[in-house]
Each structure stands twice: as structure tokens, then as C-alpha cells.
N, C-alpha and C positions, 0 to 999 in steps of 0.2 A: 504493500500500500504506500501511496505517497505523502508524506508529511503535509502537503497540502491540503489534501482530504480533511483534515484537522483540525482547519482556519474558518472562523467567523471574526466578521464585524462587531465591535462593542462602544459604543459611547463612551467615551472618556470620560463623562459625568456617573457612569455608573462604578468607574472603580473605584473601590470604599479606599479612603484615604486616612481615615480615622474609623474607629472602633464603633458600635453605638453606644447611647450613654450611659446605657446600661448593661451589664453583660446577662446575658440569655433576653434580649429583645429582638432576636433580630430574624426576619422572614424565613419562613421551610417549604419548599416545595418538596409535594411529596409524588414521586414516582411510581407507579407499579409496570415494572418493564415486562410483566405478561401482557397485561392489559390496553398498556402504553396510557394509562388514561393518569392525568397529576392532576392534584388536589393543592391549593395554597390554602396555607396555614401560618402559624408562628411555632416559634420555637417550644413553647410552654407546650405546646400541643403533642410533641411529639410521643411521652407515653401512649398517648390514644392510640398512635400508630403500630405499635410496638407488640408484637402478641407473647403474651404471656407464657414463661419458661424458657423465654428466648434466653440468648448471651453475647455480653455485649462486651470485645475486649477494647482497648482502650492503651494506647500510647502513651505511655507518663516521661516520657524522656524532656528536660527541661533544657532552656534555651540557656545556652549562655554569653554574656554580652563581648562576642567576639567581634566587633568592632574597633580596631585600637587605631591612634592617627602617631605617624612618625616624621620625625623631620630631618632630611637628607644629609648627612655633613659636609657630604663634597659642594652641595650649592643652597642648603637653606630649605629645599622645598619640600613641602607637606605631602607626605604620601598615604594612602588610605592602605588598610590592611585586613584581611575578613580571615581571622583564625579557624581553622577547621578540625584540625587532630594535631595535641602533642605527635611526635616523629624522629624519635632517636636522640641522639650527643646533641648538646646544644653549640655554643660559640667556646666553650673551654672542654668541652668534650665528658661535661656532668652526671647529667642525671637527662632522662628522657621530657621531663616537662621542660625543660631549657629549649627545646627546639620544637618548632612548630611549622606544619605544613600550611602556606596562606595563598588567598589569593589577591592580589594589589589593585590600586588605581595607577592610569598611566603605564601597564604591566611590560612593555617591552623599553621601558627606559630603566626597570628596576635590576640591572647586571647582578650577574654572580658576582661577588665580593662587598657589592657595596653597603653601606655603613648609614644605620638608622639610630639618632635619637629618641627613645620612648618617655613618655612622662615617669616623672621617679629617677631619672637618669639612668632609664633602663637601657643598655647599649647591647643592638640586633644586627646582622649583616647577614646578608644573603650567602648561604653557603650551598646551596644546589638551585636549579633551575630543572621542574619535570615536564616533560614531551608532552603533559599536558596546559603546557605553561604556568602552573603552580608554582609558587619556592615555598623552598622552606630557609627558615629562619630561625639562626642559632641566636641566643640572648646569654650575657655575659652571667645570667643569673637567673632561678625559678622565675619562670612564669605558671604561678597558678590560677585558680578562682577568683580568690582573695585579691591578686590583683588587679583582675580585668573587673569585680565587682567595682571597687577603687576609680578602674579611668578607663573602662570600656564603654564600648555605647552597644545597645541592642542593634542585631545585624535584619533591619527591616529591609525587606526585597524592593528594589527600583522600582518598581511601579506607584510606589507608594511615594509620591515625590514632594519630602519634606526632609526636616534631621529628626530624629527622634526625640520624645519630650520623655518628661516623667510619666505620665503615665501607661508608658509602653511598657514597662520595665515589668506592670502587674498584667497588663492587657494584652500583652503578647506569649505571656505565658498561658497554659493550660490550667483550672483551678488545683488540678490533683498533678500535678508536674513534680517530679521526684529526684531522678536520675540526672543530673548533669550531663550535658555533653553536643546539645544541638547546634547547629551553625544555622538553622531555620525554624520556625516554629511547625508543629506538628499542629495544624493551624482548625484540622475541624473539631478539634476539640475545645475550643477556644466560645463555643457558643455553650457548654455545661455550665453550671453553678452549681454549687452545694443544693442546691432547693431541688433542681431538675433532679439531679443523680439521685435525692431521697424521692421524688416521686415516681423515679423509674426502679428503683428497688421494691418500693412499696406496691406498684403494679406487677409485681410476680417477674421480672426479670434478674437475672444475675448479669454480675459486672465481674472482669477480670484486667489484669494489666500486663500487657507487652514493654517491651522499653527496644523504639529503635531511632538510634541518635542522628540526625536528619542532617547529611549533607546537601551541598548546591547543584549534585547530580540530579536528585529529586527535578529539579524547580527550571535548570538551565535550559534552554531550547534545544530543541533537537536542528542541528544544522544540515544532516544527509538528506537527497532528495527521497530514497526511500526509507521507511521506518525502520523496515530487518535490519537494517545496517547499521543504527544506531548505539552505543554502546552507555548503559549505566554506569557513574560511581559506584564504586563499594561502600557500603554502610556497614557498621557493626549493630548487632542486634541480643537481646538476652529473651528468652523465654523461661521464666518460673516454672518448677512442678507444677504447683499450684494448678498455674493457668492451662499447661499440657493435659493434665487432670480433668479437669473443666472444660474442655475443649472437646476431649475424644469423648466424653461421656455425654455432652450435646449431642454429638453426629450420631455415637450409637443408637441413643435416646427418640433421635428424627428431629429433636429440637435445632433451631434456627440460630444459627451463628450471626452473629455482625458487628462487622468490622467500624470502630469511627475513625473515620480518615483512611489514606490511602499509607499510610506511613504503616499502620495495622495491618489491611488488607495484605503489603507487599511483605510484612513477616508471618504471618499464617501462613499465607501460600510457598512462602522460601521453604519451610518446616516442614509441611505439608507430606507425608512418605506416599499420600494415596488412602493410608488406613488409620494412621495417627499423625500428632504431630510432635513432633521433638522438642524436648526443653533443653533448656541452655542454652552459653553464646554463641554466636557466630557470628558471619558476615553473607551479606548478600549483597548481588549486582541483578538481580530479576529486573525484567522489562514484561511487562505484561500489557500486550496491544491486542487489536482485533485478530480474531485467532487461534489465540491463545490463551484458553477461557481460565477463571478462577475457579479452582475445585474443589476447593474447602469453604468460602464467605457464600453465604446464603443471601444477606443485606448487605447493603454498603448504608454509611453514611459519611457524607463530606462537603465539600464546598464546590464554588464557581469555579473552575479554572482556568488556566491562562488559552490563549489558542496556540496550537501544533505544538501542546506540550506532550512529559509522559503522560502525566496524571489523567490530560483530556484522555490519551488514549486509553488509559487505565479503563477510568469509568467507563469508555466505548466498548470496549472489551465484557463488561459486567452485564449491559443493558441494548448494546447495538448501537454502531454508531449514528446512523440515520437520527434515529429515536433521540440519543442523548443533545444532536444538533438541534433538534425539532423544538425540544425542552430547555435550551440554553436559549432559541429566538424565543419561544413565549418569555422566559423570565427576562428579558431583554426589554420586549413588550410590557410586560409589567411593572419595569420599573426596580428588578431585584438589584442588589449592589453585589458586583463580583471583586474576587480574589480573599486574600487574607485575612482583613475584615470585612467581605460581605457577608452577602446572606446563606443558609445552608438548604443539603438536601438532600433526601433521604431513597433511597432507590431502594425498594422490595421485590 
């Protein structure tokens, strides 16, 4: 298939630029891809939707503010930096949080060698450059958490085109966000509240949690004229007993698995053996497009997404593409707000 396939038209007025004002307000369109027939509703609504004994797992991997700004020595100038994964020896040949794989602004003036002032007088220099134009970046000394909580900024995705305020720091995270480690937000999660989640416990569903730490592969455009050709980042990924537990005894059961967000859907399916699914870490690179169907998620839930991304084609993959276009021009027509903060949507 061709990446073009992919593309729709969206108003620039519709991509959500800000949060709404309140978290769990914001519009649900709901799907049923037998039927093809969607229902609009609100968020509060969605237990209604929800059939009882389902399982619902859920991404707790939290954001971290990997956004740091450094300033050049050889000429002065501010360079942007989007940390993605610790990555080996740092600039003295440390400990492994000293070096960090990143991605830059202005990225082909940033050479191997060259030399970055960090706030703190943290002092970083490019000490590889990867084929996929990434560096990594040794620092004379830890970089942890603790630091970039300090003087990092929340790494909000370009389309969102502002710097990020305070209240990103709580609004970009997920309420039940646990695990450290994202370079993105795992963003359909982002419509729960404490309220929602007790009234979908209290409707006879079970909840469980995944943790998969969301790099820029997710989110980047796919550049190849066709889709096969495409390749994913690796992400790393943990699955609980627990949730393994909980998972294979839904499918035994006939009960309805569902996935929120795609960050989920793509670790269920990575584990996925056919008959159970596997706990523990690992890593995955799955691309899952038209074709190549989902053999574990029963439901999906998630958001708007970008055009000729993976994600669109994810969800085409789940429900048909035809249909998921069909359903992205009505909310278009209605007015829904897409991407990160917009509105969600629930596909049965």
C-alpha cells in the first residue's frame, strides 16, 4: 500500500493546541467497525460503552521532561536536544546515565566532537553520530531524572506550536503514569481521571497495566513511498505477571480485551504467542498496517491521529481503512479537535 493512501485534509483550527480545561471533558466518538455505524458522545460516557467483564490494559509509562537546551562553545549558539534513552560511557567513560542517545535542532551542523554547555554547567559533546542521524551525547557527569526534572522542558510534539507552560508538566502526563522513561506521551490515556477509572471499575470491568516507554518512532512520519518498506524504532516494553495472568484468562474466558492507546495495543500484540501472552521485558519494532491484523485486542481505544502516520495505519489495520477515513471526515465535520490533546475514540 502506498503511504498516500493515508492522507487526509485537516483544518488547522482543529489541532488541539492546548488541553481542555478540564481533564476527562473532552468529545468520544464511538465506532463499531462491524457495523460501521458511530455514535458521539463525551468522554464521561464511555463506561456505557464498555461491556461488562471486559479488560482494559493501560500504559503507565510516564513522560519525562526530555527536552534540555544547550549552548555551543565553539560559536555561542542554542541548540535544542530531545533525550531518548541513556546509551552507554558517557564523556569520561562513567556510568551509563552519562550518555544519552538524542535527537537535535539544526541536526547536521551538530558534528561529532562538538562541545555543549548544559544549564548546571553540565558539559556534553557529541561523541557518535547514528545512520539514523541521532547522537549520542557523553556529559562530563550523571545525567538523571532529578536533573532534567530541574531544567528540562516537556518534549510536546511540533504540531503543537507553542513552548510548553506549567501546566503541561501535569496535562501531558497520564493520571496513573508510573514508570519513567517516555520521550512522548502515551497520549490516549490522557482523557482518564481518577472519577472515570472508578466508574469503569464499578461497571464490572477490570483494568490492568502494561509499561511501554514511547519513543519518536511511534509519532515520526513514515517517509517511503510504500508502507512494507517502512521501518519502526525499537521501544522497550515490561509486561507484569499480573497483567499476563489477566490477559490469557480474558481470551480463555471469550471476554473482550482492550487496549487504550496504541502504545498498548502494539505491546499485547508484540507478546502475543497466538495462545498467550508473555510477561516480562523486552523490546519491540512491530508495525502493524493494513494486512496485518491485530490478534489479540478485541477494542481499541485512542485518539485522532496524525495523516500517513503508523498509528493512522494502526487503527486502519483494526477497523478498515476506508471506514477509519470515513470516520476521521465526519469528526472533521463535527468539529472534533485532533492529535495529542484532542478529542478520543473508541473503536468496538
Amino acid at each position: 500500500m502506498r503511504t498516500e493512501d493515508f492522507n487526509f485534509k485537516l483544518p488547522s483550527e482543529l489541532i488541539a493546541q492546548y488541553p481542555t480545561e478540564k481533564r476527562g471533558n473532552s468529545r468520544l466518538l464511538v465506532l463499531d467497525r462491524s457495523t460501521g455505524r458511530r455514535t458521539h458522545a463525551m468522554m464521561q460516557d464511555l463506561p456505557s460503552f464498555i461491556e461488562p467483564g471486559s479488560l482494559m490494559v493501560f500504559n503507565d509509562s510516564k513522560v519525562r521532561k526530555a527536552r534540555l537546551f544547550g549552548i555551543a562553545t565553539d560559536t555561542g549558539a542554542k541548540v535544542e536536544f530531545l533525550l531518548l534513552h541513556p546509551s552507554g560511557d558517557g564523556l569520561n567513560g562513567v556510568s551509563s546515565s552519562t550518555s544519552w542517545t538524542a535527537m537535535s535542532s539544526k541536526a547536521r551542523k551538530q558534528r561529532l566532537g562538538r562541545l555543549f554547555m548544559f544549564p548546571e554547567k553540565l558539559l556534553g559533546r557529541i561523541t557518535a553520530v547514528l545512520p539514523s542521524g541521532e547522537k549520542v551525547i557523553g556529559f562530563d557527569r550523571e545525567l538523571d531524572d532529578e536533573y532534567l526534572e530541574r531544567n528540562g522542558h516537556i518534549p510536546l510534539p511540533p504540531y503543537i506550536r507553542r513552548e510548553d507552560e506549567k501546566q503541561d508538566a501535569e496535562r501531558y502526563q497520564t493520571v496513573y503514569a508510573r514508570v519513567i522513561g517516555s520521550a512522548a506521551s502515551p497520549t490516549a490515556g490522557l482523557h482518564f481521571t481518577p472519577e472515570i477509572l472508578a466508574t469503569i471499575s464499578k461497571a464490572g470491568v477490570d483494568m490492568e497495566w502494561v509499561t511501554l516507554h514511547v519513543g519518536l518512532g511511534t509519532f515520526l512520519p513514515v517517509r517511503v513511498e510504500a508502507i512494507e518498506e517502512h521501518q519502526m524504532h525499537r521501544e522497550w516494553y515490561s509486561i507484569p505477571e499480573r497483567t499476563a495472568q489477566a490477559v490469557n484468562r480474558a481470551k480463555h474466558e471469550g471476554r473482550k480485551v482492550i487496549a487504550v492507546g496504541t502504545t498498548s495495543a502494539r505491546t499485547l500484540e508484540s507478546a502475543w504467542t497466538g495462545t498467550a501472552l508473555r510477561p516480562g521485558p523486552a523490546s519491540t519494532d512491530i508495525f502493524i498496517y493494513p494486512g496485518r491484523s491485530l490478534a489479540l485486542v478485541d477494542q481499541l481505544f485512542t485518539n485522532f491521529h496524525t495523516p500517513m502516520s503508523t498509528l493512522l495505519m494502526l487503527v486502519s489495520a483494526f477497523a478498515g481503512r476506508e471506514l477509519i477515513l470515513e470516520t476521521y471526515h465526519e469528526a472533521i465535520r463535527e468539529g472534533y479537535r485532533f492529535f495529542s490533546y484532542g478529542d478520543a475514540m473508541f473503536i468496538r
